[in-house]
N, C-alpha and C positions, 0 to 999 in steps of 0.2 A: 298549582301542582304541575300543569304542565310547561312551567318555566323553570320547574326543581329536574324533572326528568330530562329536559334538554341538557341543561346544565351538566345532570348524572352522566349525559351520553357525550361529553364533554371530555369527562375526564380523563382519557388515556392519552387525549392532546395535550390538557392542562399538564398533565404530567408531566411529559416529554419536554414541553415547554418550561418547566421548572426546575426539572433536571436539567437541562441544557444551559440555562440561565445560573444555575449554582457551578456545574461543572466550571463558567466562565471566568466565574469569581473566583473560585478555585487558582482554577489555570494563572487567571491576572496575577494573583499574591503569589506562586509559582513562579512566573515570572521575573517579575520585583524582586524575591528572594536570590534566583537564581543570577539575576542583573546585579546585585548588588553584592555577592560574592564574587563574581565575576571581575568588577570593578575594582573591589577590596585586593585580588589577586593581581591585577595588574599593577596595583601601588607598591606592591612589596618587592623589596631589591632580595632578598632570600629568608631562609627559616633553618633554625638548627634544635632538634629533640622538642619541635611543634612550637617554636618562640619565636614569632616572624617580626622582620622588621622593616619599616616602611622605607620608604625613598626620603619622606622630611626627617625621618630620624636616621638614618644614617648617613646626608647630605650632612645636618646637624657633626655628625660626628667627623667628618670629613674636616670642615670646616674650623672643627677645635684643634684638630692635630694640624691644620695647617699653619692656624693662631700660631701655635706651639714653635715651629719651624722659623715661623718668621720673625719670633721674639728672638730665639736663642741665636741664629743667623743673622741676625739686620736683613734680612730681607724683606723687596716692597711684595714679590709676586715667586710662582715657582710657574717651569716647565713645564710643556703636557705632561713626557716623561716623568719628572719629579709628584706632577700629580697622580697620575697613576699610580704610582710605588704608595705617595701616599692610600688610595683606594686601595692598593692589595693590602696592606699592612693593617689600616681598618678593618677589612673585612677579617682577615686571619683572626686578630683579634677577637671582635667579636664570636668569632666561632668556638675557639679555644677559652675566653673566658664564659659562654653560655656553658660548655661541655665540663667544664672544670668546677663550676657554682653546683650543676646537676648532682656532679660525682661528689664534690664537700657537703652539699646537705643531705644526701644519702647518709655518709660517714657523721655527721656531725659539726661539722669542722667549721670553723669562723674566726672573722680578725674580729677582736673587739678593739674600741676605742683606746682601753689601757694598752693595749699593747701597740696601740699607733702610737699613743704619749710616749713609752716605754722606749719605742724607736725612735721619736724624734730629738726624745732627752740624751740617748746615746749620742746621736746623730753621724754614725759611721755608716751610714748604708749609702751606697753608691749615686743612686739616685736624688739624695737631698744635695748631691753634690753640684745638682745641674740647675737650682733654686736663687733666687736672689739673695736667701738668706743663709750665705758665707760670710762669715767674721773674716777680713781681710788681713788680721793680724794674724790667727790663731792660723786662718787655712781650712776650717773647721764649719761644719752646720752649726749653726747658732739659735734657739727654738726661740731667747726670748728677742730676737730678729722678727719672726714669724708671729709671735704672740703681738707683739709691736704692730705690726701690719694689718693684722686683722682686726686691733679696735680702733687703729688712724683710719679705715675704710669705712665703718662702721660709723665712724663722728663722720665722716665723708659724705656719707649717703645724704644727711643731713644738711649741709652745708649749702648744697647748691652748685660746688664750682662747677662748674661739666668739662674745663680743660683738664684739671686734677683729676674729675673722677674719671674721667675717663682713661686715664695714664693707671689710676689705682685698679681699676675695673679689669684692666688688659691682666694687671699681675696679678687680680685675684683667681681669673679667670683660670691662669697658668698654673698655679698654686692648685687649685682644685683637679685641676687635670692631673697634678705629679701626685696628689694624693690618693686618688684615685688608680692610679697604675700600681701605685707602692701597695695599696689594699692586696689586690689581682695579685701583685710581685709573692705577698707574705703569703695569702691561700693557697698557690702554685707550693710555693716552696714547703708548708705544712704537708699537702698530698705528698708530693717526692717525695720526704722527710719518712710521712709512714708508709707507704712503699717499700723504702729502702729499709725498713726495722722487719719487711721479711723474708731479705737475702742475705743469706751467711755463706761464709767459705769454712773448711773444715782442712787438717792438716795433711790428709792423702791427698785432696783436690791442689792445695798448693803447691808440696810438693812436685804434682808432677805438672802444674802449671810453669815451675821453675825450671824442670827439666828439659818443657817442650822451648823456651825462649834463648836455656843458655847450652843445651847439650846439639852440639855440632857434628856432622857428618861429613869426611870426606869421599866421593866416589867416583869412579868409571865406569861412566854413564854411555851406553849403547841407546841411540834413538834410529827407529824408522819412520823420520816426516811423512804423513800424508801427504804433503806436495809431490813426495815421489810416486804417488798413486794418485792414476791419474782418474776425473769423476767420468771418463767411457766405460771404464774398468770396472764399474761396480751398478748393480740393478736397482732402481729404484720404484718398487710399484706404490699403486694410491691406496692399498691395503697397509705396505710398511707406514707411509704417511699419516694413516690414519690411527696404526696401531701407536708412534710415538706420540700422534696428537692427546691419544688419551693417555698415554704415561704422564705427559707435561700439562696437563689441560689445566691446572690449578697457574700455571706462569700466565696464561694466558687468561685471565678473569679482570675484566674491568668494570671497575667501579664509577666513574664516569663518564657519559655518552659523549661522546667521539662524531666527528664525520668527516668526509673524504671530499676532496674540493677538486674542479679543474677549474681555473680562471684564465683572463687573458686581461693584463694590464697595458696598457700604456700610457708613455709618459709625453707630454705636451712639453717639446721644447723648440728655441728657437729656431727659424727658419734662415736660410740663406741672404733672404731680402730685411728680415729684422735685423740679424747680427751686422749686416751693412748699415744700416742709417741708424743705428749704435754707433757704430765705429764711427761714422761720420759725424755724428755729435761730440765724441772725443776728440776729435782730432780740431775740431774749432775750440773746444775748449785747452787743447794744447797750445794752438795758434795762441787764444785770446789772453793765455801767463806766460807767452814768451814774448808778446808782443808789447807788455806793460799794463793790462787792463789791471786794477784792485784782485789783488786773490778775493775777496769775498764777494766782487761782484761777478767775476768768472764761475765762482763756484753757485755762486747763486743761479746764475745764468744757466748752467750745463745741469740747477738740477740735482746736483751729486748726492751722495746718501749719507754724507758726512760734512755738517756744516764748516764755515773755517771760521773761528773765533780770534785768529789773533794772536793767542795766548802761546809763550813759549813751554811745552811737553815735554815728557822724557820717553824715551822708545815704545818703553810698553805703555803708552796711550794710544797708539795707533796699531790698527789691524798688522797681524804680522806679517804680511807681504808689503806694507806699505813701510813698515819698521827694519826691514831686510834692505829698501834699496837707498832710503834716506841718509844710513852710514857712507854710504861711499858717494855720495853726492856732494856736487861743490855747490855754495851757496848761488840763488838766479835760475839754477839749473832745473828743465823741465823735462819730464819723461815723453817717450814716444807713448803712447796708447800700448797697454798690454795684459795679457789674462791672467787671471788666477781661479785656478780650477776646483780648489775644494770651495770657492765661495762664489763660484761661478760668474763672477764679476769681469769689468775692461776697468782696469784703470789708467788715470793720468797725474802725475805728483809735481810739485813745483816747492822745490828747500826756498823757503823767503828769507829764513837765516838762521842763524846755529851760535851757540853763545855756552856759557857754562855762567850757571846760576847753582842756588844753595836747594838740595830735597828737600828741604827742612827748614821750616820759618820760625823762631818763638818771637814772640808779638805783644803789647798790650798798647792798647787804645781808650778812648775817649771820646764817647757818645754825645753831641752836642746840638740842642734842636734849641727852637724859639718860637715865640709868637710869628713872627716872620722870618723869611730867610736870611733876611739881614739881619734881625738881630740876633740870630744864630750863628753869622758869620761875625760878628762883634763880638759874641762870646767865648766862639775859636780862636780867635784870632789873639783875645787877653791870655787865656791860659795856654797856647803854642807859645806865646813870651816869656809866661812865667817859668814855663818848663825849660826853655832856653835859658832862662837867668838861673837856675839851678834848684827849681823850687822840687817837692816832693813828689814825682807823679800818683802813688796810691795816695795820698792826700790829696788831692784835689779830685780824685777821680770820687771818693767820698762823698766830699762835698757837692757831688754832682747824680749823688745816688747810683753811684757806679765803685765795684772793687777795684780794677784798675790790673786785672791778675794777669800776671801772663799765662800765654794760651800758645802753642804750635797748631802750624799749617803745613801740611806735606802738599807733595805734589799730586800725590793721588786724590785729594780731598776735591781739586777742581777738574783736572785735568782731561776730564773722561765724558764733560758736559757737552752735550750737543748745543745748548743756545751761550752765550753768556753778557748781559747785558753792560752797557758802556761801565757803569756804576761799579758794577764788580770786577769789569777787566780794569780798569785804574786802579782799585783795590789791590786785585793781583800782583797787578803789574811793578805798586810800588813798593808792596812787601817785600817782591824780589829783589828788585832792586838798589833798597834802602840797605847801609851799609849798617853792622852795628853799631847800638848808640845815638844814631841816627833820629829826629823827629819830622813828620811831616803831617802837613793839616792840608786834609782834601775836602777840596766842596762840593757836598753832593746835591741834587735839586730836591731830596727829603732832610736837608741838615749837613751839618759837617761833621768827620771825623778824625781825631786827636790820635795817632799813632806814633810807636816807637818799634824799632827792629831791636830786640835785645841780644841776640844771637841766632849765626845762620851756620850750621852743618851739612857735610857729604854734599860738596860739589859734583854737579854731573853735567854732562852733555842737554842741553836742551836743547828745541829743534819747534821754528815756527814755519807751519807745512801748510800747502794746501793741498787738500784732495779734492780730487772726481774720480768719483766708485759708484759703478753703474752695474746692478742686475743684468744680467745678457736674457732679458724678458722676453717672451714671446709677444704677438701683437693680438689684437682681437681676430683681423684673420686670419692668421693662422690655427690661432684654438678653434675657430668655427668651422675651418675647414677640417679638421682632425677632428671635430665632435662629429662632422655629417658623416667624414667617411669612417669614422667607429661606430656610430647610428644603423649605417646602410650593414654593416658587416655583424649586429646587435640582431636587426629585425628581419634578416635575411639568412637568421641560421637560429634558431629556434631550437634549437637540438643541442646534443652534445657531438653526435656524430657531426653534423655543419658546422657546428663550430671547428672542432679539428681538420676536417678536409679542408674547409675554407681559408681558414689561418693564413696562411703561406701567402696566397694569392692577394690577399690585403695589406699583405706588411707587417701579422701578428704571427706571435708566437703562444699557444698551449702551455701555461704548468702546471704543476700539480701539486696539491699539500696536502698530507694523509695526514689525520689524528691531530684534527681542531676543536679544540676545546672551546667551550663559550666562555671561560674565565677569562681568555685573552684580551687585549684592548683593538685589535686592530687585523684584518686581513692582509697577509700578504707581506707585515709590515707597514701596509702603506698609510698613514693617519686620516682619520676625520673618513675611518670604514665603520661605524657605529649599526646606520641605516643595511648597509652590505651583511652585516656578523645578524641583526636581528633575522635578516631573510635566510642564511641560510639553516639557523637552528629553527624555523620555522616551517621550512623546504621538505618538499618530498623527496626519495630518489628519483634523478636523470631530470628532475628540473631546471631549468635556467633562466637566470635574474634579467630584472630589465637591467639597463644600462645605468651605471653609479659615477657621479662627479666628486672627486674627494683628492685627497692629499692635499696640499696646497691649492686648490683648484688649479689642479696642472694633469691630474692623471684620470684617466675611462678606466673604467672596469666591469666586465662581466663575469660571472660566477655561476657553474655549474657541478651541481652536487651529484655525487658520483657514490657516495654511499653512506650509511647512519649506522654508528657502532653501540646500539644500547647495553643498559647496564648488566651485566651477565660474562659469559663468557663469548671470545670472539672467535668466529668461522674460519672454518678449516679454508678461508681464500687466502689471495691477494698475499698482504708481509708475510701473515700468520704462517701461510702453505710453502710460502719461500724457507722462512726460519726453521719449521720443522724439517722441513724437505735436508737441510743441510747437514742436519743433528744426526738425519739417519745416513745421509750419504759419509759423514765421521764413524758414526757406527759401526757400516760395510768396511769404510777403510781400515777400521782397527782391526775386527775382523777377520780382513785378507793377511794384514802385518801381523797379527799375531798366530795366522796361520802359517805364514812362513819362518814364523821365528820359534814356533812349539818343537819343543827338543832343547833347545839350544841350554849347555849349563856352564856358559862360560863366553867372555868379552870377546874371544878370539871367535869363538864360534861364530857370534851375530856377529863382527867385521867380515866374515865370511859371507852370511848373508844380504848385508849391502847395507848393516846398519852405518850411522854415524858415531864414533866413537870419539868422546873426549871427558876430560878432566873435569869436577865441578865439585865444591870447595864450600865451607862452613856451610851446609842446608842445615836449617830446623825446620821442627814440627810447626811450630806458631807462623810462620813468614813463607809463601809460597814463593820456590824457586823459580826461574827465568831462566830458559832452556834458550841459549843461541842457534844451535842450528834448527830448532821447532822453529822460533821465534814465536813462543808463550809463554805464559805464566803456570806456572803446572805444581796447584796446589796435591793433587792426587798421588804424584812423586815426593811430595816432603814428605806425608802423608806413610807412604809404603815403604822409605828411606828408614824413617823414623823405628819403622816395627823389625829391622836386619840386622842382625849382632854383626859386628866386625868381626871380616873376614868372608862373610859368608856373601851368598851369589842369590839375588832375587829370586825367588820361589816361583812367580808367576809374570808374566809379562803385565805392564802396568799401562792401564789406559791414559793418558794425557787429553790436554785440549787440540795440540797439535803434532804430537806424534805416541805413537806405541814406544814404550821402555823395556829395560833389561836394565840392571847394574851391580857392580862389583864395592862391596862397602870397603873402603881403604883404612878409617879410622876414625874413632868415634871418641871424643873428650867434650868436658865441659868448657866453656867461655873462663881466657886465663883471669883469676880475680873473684871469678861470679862464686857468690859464698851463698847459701841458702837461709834466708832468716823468715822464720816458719810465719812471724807475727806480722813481719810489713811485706811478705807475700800472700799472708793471709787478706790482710788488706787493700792490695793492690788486686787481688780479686774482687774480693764486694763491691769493689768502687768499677770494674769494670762491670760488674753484675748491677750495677746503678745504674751505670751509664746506657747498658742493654734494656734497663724497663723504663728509662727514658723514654724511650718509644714508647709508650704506652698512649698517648696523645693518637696515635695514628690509629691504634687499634677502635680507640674510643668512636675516633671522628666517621668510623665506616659505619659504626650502628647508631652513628647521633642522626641519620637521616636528613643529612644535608641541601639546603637548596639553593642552589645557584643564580641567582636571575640578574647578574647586576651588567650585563649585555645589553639588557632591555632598555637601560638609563643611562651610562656612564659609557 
C-alpha cells in the first residue's frame, strides 16, 4: 500500500513526464512533415491553378524540344541563348496548356482520337508539314507513311538492332512530340472556335465602323505646345500627386514581384604586361612563316586557335577578318600582328597559295579491303585496270558489295574542320584535283580506295592559309590582382551608402536596374549570374551580396537591393512619383493653354494668341493623327475632329498628349472608291472582335495563380 501511495504522489510528475514525451513525438512527425514539404517545394520549378511541376519533369521537357531542334536543324548542340529561348517557350507552354485543359474540361471540350485520324487522313494542317512523313512526289502528308513507321518500330523493338533502333527511337520520339502539340494545336483552336460563336457585329456597328476608317477630315488646326510652358510656370503639390495617383492607380497594379538593384560590375581584362608578351608571341610566330618554318609547325608552335590542315578553303571558311585580308594578298606573303576587336583577338596570317578548284565534287568510288593490306592492294590494283580497259564501274562495284552511285562533295562538307587527318586530306585533295573522268586508286593503311571524278562545277578561288589567332587573354595575375582589389572594395563597404561613396576611389562605377523580374536568365546581362539572381529574390531591402565570379570567369560582381515591388499595387515613390508627377505637370499646362485660349471662336483668333497654326489633311476616327509641331500622336483630336460638321469651328478646346487644340473643319468626304458593303464589314468586324478576345489567355493567366521559380535552377 505504501508503495501504491508513493507511486499516487507520483503522478503530476509522471504526467508531465508523459506529456512532454508525446508533445515530442508530436513535434518530431511535425517536423518530418514540415521537412519534407519543405523539400518537395524546393524541387518544383513552378505551379499553375495548383499543378506543380518538378525540376526532372520539366528538365524532361526541355530536353524533348531540344531533341526536336536538333533533328529538324542538323544540329549537334544549341547556345546558352538558344537554350534559354528554349526554357522560356517550355515554360509558356506549359502554363498556357495547364490553363487551357482547366477551361476545356470545365466546357466540355476534347480532341478524340477520330478526329486526330480525321486530321491526319486530311493531312493539310501545317504542322504535319514539319514530319518525316511528306510524300516527296505529292508534297503532301502521307498517313500511310506514318502508319508504315510505327509498325517498322514496333517489329524493331524486337529485333535487337540498337543502331537502327535507335535512329527509329529518335523519329518516334519526334513523332510523338508533333502529335502532341497538334492535340494542344486542335483544343486551343476548339476554345477560340467557341468564343468566337459569341461575338456578333450588327449593321449600325458597321456601318459606322466604315465611316470611322474611310470618312476623312480636312482642317486648320491651332496648337498651343506645352513646350511653350515652361514646368516653373505651373505648381505642383504632393496633394495634386497623390490625387492623380489615385485617378490612375489601376495603370499602376502589378502582378509580378519586381525589385530594384544597384550593382557594381567589372570586367577582367588584359593588362598592359599581358597584351605585350601576346604580341611578342605573334611576332615570333610572324618571324617563324616568313622565315620558311612548316605553316603547321609554326601554327602549332604559336598555339593558335585555328589549326592549319593544309587543305585548300573558300572565303567563308575562315573567320571574317582573316577572310577580308587574304584577297588582296600575294601568295608567301605574311601579315604584321594585328587586332580584331569584335572577337577580341591579335592576329597573324600567312597566304601559302591560292588556286581555283571546282565548289562541287560528284564522285563514285570503290571500297577495297583484304585479309592483309596486300592483298587489298592486289585487289585494287586488278579492278583500277579493269576500269581503265573500259570495264563497268557500277558493275563491279556490285560484285564488291558496293552500289558504285555517285555522290557529291562541296566545299563546305570539309572545309570548316579543325583537325583533318593524312587519310582524308589525300582524299580531299584528290577529288579536287582529279579532272573529270579521271580514275585513281589511293592507298590507305585501313585498305584502298577505287575512285572516279565524274564532274566538277562553280569554279572558285581557294586559298591554303595559315593562321595565329590568339584571345588577347588576361594572365592569372592579373585576375588576382583585380579579384583582391574587388575583394578589399566588397568587404570594406558593406552598405549601399559605401558602396557608392567608395566607388570612384577604387576605379568602380554604381548602376542601377529597376524592375527585375526572376523570370530573367541573367543579371546585368552578364551570364553564368544564376547564384547572383537566387540572392537577390531571396534579399532583404538595403542588403548586399557577397562578391560573385561569373560571366566568362572574367567579371566581379556585387549587388545591392535597393527595393522589393510585391504583387499589388506600386508606391506612390521612385518611377511611380516621377510618372505621375508629369501627368499632372500636362494637366496644369493644359490648364494655363486653355485658359488662355477660352473665348477664342476663330483660327485667326488663337494665332493671335501664340497658338501654332497649320494645315492637316485626311484625319479619321479609327487612326490617331500625328501633330508636327506637338510632336505626338493625338488620338483625342481624331476623336473631336471626327464629332465637327464642316465648316464649323471647335466647340471646346481639346486636350492632346502634347499640346491644347482649336480647329477649323475645312472639309469632310469619304475615301475616293470606299463603297460600304454591309456583309464583309460586318465581317471584318467579328474578326477584329476575335482577335480582341484573343487575349483572353492573359486574362486567364492572372487568376491561374502562377508560380515562377525556375531562377532557382536554370
Amino acid at each position: 500500500m505504501a508503495a501504491i501511495g508513493k507511486i499516487r504522489s507520483w503522478g503530476p510528475v509522471l504526467a508531465t513526464v508523459i506529456g512532454l514525451a508525446l508533445f515530442a513525438f508530436i513535434a518530431e512527425e511535425m517536423f518530418r512533415s514540415c521537412e519534407a514539404t519543405s523539400n518537395e517545394r524546393r524541387q518544383q520549378v513552378g505551379e499553375v491553378l495548383g499543378k506543380k511541376i518538378s525540376v526532372q519533369d520539366f528538365q524532361n521537357l526541355v530536353d524533348e524540344y531540344q531533341e526536336v531542334i536538333k533533328m529538324t536543324q542538323g544540329r549537334d548542340n544549341l547556345s546558352e541563348e538558344e537554350l534559354n529561348q528554349v526554357k522560356d517557350q517550355v515554360w509558356q507552354q506549359f502554363v498556357n496548356n495547364t490553363i487551357l485543359e482547366s477551361e476545356a474540361k470545365k466546357l466540355g471540350l476534347t480532341v478524340t482520337d477520330q478526329e486526330m485520324q480525321n486530321l491526319l487522313k486530311a493531312g493539310t494542317n501545317p504542322m504535319l508539314m514539319q514530319t518525316p512523313f511528306v510524300n516527296q512526289q505529292t508534297g503532301r502528308f502521307d498517313a500511310s507513311q506514318l502508319t508504315k513507321f510505327l509498325d517498322d518500330y514496333k517489329k524493331m523493338q524486337s529485333q535487337g538492332n540498337a543502331q537502327m533502333m535507335e535512329q527509329y527511337e529518335r523519329i518516334y520520339k519526334y513523332w510523338k512530340f508533333m502529335e502532341k502539340n497538334i492535340r494542344q494545336q486542335l483544343l486551343a483552336e476548339k476554345y477560340q472556335q467557341l468564343l468566337a460563336q459569341c461575338l456578333f457585329s450588327n449593321p449600325v456597328s458597321a456601318k459606322m465602323a466604315f465611316d470611322a476608317q474611310n470618312e476623312e477630315s480636312d482642317v486648320l488646326l491651332a496648337a498651343l505646345p506645352y513646350s511653350t510652358i515652361k514646368d516653373t510656370e505651373v505648381e505642383v503639390s504632393d496633394a495634386d500627386i497623390k490625387a492623380k495617383y489615385d485617378e490612375q492607380k489601376e495603370m499602376f497594379k502589378q502582378y509580378v514581384e519586381s525589385r530594384d538593384i544597384k550593382y557594381v560590375d567589372f570586367q577582367v581584362v588584359a593588362s598592359k604586361a599581358d597584351r605585350n608578351a601576346l604580341m611578342q608571341n605573334m611576332k615570333d610566330a610572324q618571324q617563324n612563316l616568313t622565315a620558311g618554318m612548316t605553316p603547321a609547325e609554326a601554327v602549332r608552335k604559336a598555339q593558335s586557335q585555328i589549326a592549319y590542315t593544309g587543305i585548300f578553303a573558300t572565303r567563308s571558311a575562315f573567320p571574317a577578318d582573316i577572310a577580308a585580308k587574304i584577297d588582296s594578298m600575294a601568295v608567301g606573303q605574311v601579315t604584321a600582328p594585328f587586332e580584331t576587336a569584335y572577337d577580341n583577338t591579335l592576329n597573324v596570317v600567312k597566304l601559302v597559295n591560292k588556286t581555283q578548284l571546282p565548289d562541287s565534287v560528284e564522285y563514285r568510288q570503290i571500297q577495297v579491303g583484304g585479309e592483309t593490306a596486300e592483298a587489298a592492294r592486289k585487289t585494287a590494283d586488278s579492278i583500277y585496270t579493269a576500269l581503265q580497259g573500259g570495264a563497268d564501274f557500277e558493275a563491279i562495284a556490285k560484285k564488291y558489295g558496293q552500289t558504285g552511285a555517285k555522290q557529291w562533295m562541296t566545299s563546305a562538307m570539309y572545309e570548316r574542320a579543325q583537325t583533318i587527318d593524312a587519310d582524308t586530306k589525300a582524299f580531299i585533295q584528290t577529288l579536287n584535283t582529279l579532272e573529270a573522268g579521271q580514275l585513281k586508286n589511293l592507298e590507305f593503311s585501313q585498305g584502298n580506295i577505287v575512285l572516279q571524278v565524274t564532274a566538277r562545277k562553280a569554279f572558285v578561288n581557294k586559298f591554303d592559309v595559315a593562321v595565329v589567332k590568339h584571345t588577347i587573354d588576361f594572365s592569372k595575375q592579373t585576375y588576382s590582382d583585380a579579384y583582391n582589389k574587388f575583394s578589399q572594395y566588397v568587404s570594406e563597404n558593406n552598405t549601399i551608402e559605401g558602396l557608392e561613396k567608395n566607388a570612384a576611389k577604387f576605379g568602380f562605377r554604381v548602376q542601377e536596374r529597376q524592375d527585375l523580374y526572376n523570370s530573367e536568365h541573367n543579371v546585368a546581362g552578364i551570364r553564368s549570374t544564376r547564384e547572383a539572381m537566387k540572392w537577390i529574390f531571396d534579399a532583404k531591402e538595403n542588403n548586399v551580396s557577397p562578391l560573385y565570379e561569373c560571366g566568362n570567369n572574367d567579371h566581379l560582381l556585387v549587388i545591392a537591393l535597393t527595393a522589393i515591388h510585391p504583387v499589388g499595387y506600386r508606391d506612390l515613390d521612385g518611377v511611380v512619383k516621377d510618372q505621375v508627377k508629369q501627368e499632372v505637370i500636362r494637366d496644369k499646362k493644359f490648364a494655363k493653354a486653355a485658359e488662355k485660349l477660352a473665348g477664342v471662336k476663330d483660327i485667326a483668333a488663337a494665332k493671335a494668341k501664340g497658338a501654332v497654326v497649320d494645315s492637316v489633311r485626311q484625319i479619321t476616327f479609327s487612326a490617331p493623327v500625328f501633330v508636327q509641331s506637338a510632336g505626338a500622336s493625338e488620338p483625342a483630336l481624331s476623336g473631336a475632329v471626327s464629332a465637327v460638321k464642316q465648316g464649323q469651328f471647335s466647340p471646346s478646346v481639346v486636350k492632346g498628349n502634347g499640346a491644347a487644340y482649336l480647329f477649323q473643319v475645312l472639309s469632310k468626304k469619304h475615301r475616293e472608291g470606299a463603297k460600304f458593303d454591309e456583309k464583309q464589314q460586318a465581317q471584318q468586324q467579328r474578326q477584329m472582335a476575335i482577335q480582341a478576345a484573343g487575349r483572353f489567355m492573359n486574362e486567364l493567366y492572372l487568376k491561374a495563380g502562377v508560380v515562377d521559380n525556375r531562377y532557382l535552377f536554370f
